[in-house]
C-alpha positions as CSV (number, residue, x, y, z in Angstrom):
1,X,0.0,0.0,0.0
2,X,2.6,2.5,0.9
3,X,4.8,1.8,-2.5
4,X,1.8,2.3,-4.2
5,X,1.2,6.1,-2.2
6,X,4.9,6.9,-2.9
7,X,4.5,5.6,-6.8
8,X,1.6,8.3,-7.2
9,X,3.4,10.9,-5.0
10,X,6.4,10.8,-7.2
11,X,4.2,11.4,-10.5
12,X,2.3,14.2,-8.9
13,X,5.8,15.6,-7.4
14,X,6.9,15.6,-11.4
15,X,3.8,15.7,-13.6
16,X,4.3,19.3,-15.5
17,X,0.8,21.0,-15.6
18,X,0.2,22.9,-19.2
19,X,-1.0,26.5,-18.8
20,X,-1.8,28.7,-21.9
21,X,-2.5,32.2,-21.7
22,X,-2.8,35.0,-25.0
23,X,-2.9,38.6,-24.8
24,X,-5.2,40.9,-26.7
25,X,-6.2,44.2,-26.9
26,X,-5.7,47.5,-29.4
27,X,-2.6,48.8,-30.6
28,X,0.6,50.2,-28.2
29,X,-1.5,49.2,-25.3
30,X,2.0,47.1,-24.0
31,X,0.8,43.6,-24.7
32,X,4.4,42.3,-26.0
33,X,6.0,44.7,-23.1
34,X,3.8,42.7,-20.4
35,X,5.1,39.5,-22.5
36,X,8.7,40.5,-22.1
37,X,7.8,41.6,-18.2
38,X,6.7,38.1,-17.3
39,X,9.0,36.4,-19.2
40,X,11.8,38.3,-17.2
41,X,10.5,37.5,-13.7
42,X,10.0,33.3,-15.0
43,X,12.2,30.8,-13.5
44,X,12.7,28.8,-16.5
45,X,13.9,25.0,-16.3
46,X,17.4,24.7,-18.7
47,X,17.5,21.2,-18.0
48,X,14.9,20.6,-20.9
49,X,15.8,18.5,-24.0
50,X,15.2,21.1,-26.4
51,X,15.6,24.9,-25.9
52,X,12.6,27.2,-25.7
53,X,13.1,29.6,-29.7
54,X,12.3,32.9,-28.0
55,X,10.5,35.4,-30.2
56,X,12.9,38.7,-31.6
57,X,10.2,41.3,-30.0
58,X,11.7,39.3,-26.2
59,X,15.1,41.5,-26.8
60,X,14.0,44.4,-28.6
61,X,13.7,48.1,-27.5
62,X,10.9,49.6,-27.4
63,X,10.8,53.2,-26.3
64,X,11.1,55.1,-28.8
65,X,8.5,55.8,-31.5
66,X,10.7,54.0,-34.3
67,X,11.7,51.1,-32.0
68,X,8.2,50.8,-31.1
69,X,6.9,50.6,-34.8
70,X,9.7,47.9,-35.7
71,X,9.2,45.8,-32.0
72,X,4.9,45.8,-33.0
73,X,3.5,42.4,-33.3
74,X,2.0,42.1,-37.1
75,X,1.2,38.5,-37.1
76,X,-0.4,36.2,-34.1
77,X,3.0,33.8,-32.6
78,X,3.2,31.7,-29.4
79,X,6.2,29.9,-27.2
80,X,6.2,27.3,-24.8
81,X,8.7,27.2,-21.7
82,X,9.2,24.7,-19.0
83,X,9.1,26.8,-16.0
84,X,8.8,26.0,-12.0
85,X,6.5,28.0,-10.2
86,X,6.8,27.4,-6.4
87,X,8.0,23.8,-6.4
88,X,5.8,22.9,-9.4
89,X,6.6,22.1,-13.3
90,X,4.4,23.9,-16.0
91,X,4.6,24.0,-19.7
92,X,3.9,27.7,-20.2
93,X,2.8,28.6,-23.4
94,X,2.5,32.5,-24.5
95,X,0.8,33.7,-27.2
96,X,1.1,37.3,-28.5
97,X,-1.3,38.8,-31.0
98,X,-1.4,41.8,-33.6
99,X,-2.8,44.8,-31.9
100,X,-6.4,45.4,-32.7
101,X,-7.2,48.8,-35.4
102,X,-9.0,51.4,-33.8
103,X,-9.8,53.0,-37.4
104,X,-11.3,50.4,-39.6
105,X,-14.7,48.6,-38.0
106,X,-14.2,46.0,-41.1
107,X,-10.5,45.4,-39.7
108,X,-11.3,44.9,-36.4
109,X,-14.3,42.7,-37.0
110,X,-11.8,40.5,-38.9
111,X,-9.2,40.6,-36.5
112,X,-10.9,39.5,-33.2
113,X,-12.5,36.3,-35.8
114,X,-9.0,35.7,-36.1
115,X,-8.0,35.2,-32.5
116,X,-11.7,33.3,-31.8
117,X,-10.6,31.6,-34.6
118,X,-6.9,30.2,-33.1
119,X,-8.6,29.7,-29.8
120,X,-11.5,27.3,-31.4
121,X,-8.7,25.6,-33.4
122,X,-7.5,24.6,-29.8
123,X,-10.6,23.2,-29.0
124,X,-10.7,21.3,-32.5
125,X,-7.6,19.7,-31.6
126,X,-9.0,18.1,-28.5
127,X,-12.2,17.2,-30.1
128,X,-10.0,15.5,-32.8
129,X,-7.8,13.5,-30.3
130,X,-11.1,12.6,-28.9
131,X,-12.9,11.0,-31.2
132,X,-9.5,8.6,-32.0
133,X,-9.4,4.8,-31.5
134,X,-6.3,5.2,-30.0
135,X,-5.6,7.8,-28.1
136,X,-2.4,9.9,-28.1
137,X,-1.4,9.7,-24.2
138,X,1.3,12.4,-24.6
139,X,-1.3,14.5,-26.5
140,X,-0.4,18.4,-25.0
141,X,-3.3,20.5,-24.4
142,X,-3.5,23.5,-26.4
143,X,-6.6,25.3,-25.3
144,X,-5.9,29.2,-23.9
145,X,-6.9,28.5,-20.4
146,X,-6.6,33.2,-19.9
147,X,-7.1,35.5,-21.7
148,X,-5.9,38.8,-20.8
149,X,-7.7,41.9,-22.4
150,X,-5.8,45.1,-22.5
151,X,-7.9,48.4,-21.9
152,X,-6.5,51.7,-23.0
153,X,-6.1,54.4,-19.7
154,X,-7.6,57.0,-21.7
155,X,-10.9,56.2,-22.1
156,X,-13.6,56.9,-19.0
157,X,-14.4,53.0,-19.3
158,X,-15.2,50.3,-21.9
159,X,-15.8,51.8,-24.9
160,X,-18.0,50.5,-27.6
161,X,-15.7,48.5,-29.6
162,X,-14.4,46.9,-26.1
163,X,-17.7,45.5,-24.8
164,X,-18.5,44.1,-28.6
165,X,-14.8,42.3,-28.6
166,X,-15.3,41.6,-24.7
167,X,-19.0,40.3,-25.7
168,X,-17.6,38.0,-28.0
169,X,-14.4,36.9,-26.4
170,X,-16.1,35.7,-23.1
171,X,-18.0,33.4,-25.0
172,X,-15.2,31.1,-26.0
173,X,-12.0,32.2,-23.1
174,X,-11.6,33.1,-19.5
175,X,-11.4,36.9,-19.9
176,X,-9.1,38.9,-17.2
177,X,-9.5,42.6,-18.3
178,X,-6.0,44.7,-18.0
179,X,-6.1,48.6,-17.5
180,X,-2.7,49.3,-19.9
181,X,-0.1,51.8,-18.8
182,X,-1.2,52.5,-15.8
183,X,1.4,54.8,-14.9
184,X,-0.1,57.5,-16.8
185,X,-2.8,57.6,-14.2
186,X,-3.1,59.1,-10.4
187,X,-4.2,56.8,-8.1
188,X,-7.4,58.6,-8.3
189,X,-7.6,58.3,-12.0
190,X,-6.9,54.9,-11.3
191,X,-9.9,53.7,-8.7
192,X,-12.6,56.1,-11.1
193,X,-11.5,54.3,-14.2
194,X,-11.5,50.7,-12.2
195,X,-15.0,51.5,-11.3
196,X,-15.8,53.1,-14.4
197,X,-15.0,49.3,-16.0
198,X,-16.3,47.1,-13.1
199,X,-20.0,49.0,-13.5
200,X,-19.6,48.9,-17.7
201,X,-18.8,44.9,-17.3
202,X,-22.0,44.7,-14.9
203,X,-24.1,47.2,-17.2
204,X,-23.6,45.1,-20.2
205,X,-23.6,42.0,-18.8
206,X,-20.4,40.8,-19.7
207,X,-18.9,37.7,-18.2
208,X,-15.1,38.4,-17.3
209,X,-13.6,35.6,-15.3
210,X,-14.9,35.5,-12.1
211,X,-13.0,34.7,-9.0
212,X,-14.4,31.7,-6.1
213,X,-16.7,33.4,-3.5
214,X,-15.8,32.0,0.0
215,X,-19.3,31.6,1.5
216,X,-20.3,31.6,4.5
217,X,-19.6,28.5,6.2
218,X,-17.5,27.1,3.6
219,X,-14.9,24.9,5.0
220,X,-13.3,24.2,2.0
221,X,-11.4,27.6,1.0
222,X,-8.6,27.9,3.9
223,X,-8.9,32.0,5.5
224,X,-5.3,32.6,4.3
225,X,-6.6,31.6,0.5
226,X,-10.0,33.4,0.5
227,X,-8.0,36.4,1.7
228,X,-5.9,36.1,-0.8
229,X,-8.6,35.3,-3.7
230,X,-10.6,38.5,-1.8
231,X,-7.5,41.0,-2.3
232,X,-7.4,40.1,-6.2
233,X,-10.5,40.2,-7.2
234,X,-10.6,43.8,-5.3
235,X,-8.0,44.7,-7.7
236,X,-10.1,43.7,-11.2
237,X,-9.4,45.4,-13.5
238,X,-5.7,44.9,-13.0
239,X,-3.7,47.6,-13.3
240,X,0.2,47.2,-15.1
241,X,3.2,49.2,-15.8
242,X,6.1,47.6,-17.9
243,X,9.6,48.7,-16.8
244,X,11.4,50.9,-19.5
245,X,14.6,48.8,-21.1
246,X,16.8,51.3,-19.6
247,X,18.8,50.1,-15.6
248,X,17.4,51.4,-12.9
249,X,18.4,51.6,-10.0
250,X,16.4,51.8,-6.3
251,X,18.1,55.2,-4.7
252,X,17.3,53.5,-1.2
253,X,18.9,50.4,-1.6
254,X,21.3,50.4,-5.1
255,X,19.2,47.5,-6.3
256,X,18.7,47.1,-10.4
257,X,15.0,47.3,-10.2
258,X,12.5,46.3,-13.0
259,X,10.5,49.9,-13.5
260,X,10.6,53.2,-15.0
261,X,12.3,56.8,-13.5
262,X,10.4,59.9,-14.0
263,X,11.6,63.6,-12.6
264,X,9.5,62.8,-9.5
265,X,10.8,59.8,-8.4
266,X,10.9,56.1,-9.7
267,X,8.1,53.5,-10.5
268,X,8.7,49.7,-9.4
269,X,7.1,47.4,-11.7
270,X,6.9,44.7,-9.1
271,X,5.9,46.5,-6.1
272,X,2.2,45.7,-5.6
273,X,1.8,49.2,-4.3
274,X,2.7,50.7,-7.8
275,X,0.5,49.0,-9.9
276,X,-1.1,45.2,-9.9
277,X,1.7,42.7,-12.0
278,X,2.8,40.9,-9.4
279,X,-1.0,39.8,-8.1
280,X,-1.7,39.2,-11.5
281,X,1.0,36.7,-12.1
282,X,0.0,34.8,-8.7
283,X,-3.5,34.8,-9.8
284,X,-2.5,33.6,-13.4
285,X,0.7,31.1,-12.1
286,X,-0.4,30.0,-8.7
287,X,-3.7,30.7,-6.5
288,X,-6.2,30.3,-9.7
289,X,-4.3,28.0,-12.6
290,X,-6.7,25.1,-11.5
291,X,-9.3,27.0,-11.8
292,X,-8.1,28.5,-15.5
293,X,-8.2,25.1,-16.6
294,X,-11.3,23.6,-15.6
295,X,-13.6,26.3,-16.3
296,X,-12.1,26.1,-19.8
297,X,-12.5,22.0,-20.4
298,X,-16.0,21.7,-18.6
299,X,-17.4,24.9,-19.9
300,X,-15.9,26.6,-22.7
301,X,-15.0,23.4,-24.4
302,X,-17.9,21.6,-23.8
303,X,-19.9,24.3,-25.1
304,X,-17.5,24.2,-28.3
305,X,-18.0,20.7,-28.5
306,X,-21.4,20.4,-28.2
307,X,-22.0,23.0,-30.7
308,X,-19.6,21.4,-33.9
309,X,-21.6,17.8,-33.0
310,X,-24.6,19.3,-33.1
311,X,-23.9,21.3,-36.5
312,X,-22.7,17.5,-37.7
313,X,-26.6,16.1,-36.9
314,X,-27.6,19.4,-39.0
């Protein structure tokens, strides 16, 4: 009995979990800067048999308006790296798409089909593994498990054109909607437009992941997790800042810090008190990755599922 504990120990102690997560949102909004941001903060495993190809835009400069233009995403890419995340192996796959037009209706229409499109093509390849006679048992799952939807600062809330892509998004990923370049903002700014967003997702009715409620009397949720679950879902939308490319350098303690410098003083990009990245990345790496995952196989992908066999009885 005990071998048998220890056997199933040792393949939970190194099974890798697969998490997939794509950014969207319109153009210079810092999707491929937040890409770059978490990619620099990963603990990635070296010890893997082949090496991770790492996209160009990972290494290029991007403040300056030409930089910018050359560093923009133009066609939809994704990469997979073998990372530990306190004491656990995941496969984390990142995929980066094409800034949405905010000047062509026919364009934009065309370009959130295309991302529906790649994250229904996930679902396709499960529903074809599937139906098999022989399964593939080393079959990786593709499906996004987040999405993260990046909302410009300057608008007073969703606009239009966000709760139509929003409207249709949620129908098919877990949606985690991003306030972009935060730093822009005071802290007043900030709370209005969080509320602004938080009453336009309620208004419209628009199903943005939601976080577990612990209820009363739940014994399941542990107090340290619900508090923890309770202070991220305060912060929805989640505010981020990316750091600038250039060293800087905490005046209080000579530390190389990962943020930006401004006349007034210095932003860090991973001080929760500055803006929301690092309870972003707990909520997307840690405290809710379960979570991710089965909301999108027993809801999104059933739904999927159940609609292409249905359209096969048709």
């Amino acid at each position: 009995m005990s071998s048998k504990m220890s056997s199933r120990s040792r393949r939970r102690k190194h099974a890798i979990s697969q998490l997939n997560i794509m950014v969207v949102g319109f153009r210079s909004l810092g999707k491929t800067s937040f890409i770059r941001m978490l990619f620099d903060t990963l603990s990635i495993r070296r010890n893997s048999k082949e090496e991770p190809v790492l996209p160009a835009s990972l290494f290029q400069s991007a403040e300056s308006v030409r930089d910018a233009e050359e560093a923009r995403t133009k066609e939809l890419y994704s990469f997979t790296l073998d990372i530990d995340e306190e004491g656990e192996k995941i496969s984390l796959t990142l995929v980066d798409t094409p800034g949405f037009v905010r000047d062509n209706e026919l364009r934009l229409d065309v370009q959130v089909t295309e991302a529906l499109r790649y994250i229904e093509a996930q679902f396709d390849h499960t529903l074809a593994e599937e139906t098999k006679v022989k399964r593939n048992p080393k079959a990786v799952d593709s499906q996004i498990h987040a999405c993260l939807y990046f909302i410009d600062n300057a608008n007073n809330g969703l606009t239009e054109k966000d709760i139509r892509i929003l409207k249709r998004l949620t129908v098919r990923v877990n949606v985690i909607p991003i306030i972009a370049k935060a730093d822009l903002l005071t802290n007043t700014q900030l709370a209005n437009l969080k509320e602004a967003i938080k009453k336009d997702l309620k208004t419209h009715e628009i199903p943005v992941f939601a976080f577990p409620v612990d209820e009363e009397g739940d014994d399941e949720m542990e107090p340290e997790l619900a508090e923890e679950i309770a202070n991220a879902q305060s912060q929805v939308p989640f505010s981020i800042i990316a750091p600038e490319d250039a060293a800087i350098t905490d005046p209080n303690t000579g530390d190389r810090i990962r943020g930006r410098q401004y006349a007034w003083g210095i932003i860090d990009c991973l001080n929760p008190k500055h803006c929301d990245f690092v309870v972003l990345r707990n909520v997307l790496l840690s405290s809710q990755r379960k979570l991710f995952k089965d909301i999108t196989t027993e809801v999104f992908y059933e739904q999927y599922r159940t609609e292409r066999l249905m359209a096969r009885k048709v």
